[in-house]
C-alpha positions as CSV (number, residue, x, y, z in Angstrom):
1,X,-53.5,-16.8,-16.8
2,X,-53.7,-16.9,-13.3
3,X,-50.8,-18.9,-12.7
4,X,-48.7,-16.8,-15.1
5,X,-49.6,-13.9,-12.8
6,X,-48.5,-15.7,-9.7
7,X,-45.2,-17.3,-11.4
8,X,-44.4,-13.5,-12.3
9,X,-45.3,-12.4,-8.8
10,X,-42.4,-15.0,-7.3
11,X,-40.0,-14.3,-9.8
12,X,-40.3,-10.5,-8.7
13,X,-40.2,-11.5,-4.9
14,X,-36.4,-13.4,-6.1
15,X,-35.4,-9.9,-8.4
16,X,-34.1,-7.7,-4.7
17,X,-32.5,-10.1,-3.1
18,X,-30.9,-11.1,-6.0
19,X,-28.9,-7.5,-6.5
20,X,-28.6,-7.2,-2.6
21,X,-26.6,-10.3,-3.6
22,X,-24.5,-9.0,-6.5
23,X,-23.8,-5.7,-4.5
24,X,-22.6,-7.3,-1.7
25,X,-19.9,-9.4,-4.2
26,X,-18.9,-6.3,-5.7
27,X,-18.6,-4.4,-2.2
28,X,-16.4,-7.2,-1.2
29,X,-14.4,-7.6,-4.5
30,X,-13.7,-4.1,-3.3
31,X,-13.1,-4.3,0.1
32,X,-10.6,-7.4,-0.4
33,X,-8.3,-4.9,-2.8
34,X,-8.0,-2.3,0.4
35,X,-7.1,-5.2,2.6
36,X,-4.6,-6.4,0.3
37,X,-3.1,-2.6,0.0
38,X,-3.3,-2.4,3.9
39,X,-1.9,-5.5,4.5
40,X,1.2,-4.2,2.2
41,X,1.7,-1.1,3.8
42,X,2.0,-2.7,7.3
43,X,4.5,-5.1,6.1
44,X,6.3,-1.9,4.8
45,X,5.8,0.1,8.5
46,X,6.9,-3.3,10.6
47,X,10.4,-2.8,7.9
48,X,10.7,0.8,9.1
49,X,9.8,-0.1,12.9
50,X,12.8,-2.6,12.7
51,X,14.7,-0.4,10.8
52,X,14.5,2.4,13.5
53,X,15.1,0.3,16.5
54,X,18.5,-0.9,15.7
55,X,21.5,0.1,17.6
56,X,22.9,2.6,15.2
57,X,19.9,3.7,13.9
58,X,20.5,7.2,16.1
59,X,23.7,7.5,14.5
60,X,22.2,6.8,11.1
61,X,20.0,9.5,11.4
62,X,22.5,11.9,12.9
63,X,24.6,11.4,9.7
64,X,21.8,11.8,7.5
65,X,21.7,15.6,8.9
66,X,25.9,15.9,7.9
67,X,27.1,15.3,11.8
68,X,30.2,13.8,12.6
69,X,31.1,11.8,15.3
70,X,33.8,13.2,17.9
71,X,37.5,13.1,16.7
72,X,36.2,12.7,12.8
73,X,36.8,15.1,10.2
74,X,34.0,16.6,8.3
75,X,34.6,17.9,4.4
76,X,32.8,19.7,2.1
77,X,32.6,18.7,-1.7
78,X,31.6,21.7,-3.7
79,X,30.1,20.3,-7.2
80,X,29.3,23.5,-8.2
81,X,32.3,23.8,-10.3
């Protein structure tokens, strides 16, 4: 009986660590997703960096607002009708 007692006792001693364990894989199950998402969304920011620092990328951004460059035209399309 004795020995029952003390094999119980170990087993019990193994039970925390044992969920400390399974936490930790869970918490880094999780934590590997938000890398994963992070990692994306820089690869989307270094597209806009690039994107921005070209050489027309003022005027690109100018026209975006409806500005013309000197000695254009400009014209309005009126879909309302």
């Amino acid at each position: 009986m004795a020995l029952v007692l003390v094999l119980a006792a170990i087993l019990a001693s193994y039970v925390k660590p044992a969920l400390n364990f399974f936490d930790s894989w869970n918490d880094s199950k999780a934590e590997h997703a938000s890398l994963e998402a992070l990692v994306k969304e820089n690869a989307e920011l270094k597209k806009r960096v690039t994107a921005i620092q070209g050489a027309d990328a003022a005027e690109r951004a100018a026209r975006k607002l409806g500005m013309v460059a000197a000695g254009e035209g400009s014209y309005v399309i009126d879909k309302s009708r």
